[in-house]
N, C-alpha and C positions, 0 to 999 in steps of 0.2 A: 200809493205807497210802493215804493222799486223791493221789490225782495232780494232775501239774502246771495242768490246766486248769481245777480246782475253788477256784483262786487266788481270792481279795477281792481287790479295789483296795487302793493303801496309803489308809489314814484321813485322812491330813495327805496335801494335793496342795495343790500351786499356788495352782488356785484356790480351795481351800479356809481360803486362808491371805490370798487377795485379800479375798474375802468380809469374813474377821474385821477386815481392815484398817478396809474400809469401812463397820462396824461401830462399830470401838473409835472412828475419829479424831473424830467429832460427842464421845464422854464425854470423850477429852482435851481438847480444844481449848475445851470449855465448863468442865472440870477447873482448867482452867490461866488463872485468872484474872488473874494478873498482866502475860499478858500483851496484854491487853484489857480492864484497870481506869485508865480515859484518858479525856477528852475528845477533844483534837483529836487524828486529823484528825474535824470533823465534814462532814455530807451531808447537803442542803438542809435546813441547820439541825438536825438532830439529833447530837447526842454520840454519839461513836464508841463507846462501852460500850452503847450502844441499838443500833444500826445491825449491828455486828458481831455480836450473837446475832442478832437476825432472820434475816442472812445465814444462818448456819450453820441453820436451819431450813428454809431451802431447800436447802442443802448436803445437812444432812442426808437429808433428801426424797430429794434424788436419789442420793445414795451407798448407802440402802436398796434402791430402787428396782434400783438395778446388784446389792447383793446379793443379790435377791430372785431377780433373772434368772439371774443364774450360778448361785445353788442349785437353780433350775427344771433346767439346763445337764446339772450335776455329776449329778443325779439321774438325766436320762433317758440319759446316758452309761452311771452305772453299771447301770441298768435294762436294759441293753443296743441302745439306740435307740429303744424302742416308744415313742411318745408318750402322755404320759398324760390 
């Protein structure tokens, strides 16, 4: 009989669920075309259907970036602190 202290973490956490967020929302938001198949508003001269992906390209960049760190996080939590 495994005792109580040979527990796993639950699989699904929190942050494990922020991660997939910032993940999925870059495929929706480039998914969902219509709402971003426009011209105006345009920005120093560019159409807004040009401007608003490039955006999310940085967006994106950085939303990995954050889920990159919290899975660094999640990791040495479950690892029990050691740094790796």
């Amino acid at each position: 009989m495994p005792e109580e202290n040979d527990t796993k973490p639950p699989t699904v956490t929190p942050t494990r669920v922020i991660i997939g967020l910032c993940l999925i929302a870059p495929f929706v938001a480039m998914l969902w075309v219509s709402s971003y198949a426009r011209v105006e508003p345009t920005f120093i001269g560019i159409p807004f259907f040009y401007w608003y992906q490039m955006l999310w390209v940085v967006i994106s960049t950085a939303l990995t970036m954050i889920a990159y760190k919290l899975w660094q996080r999640d990791q040495r939590a479950r690892k029990g602190g050691a740094s790796a």
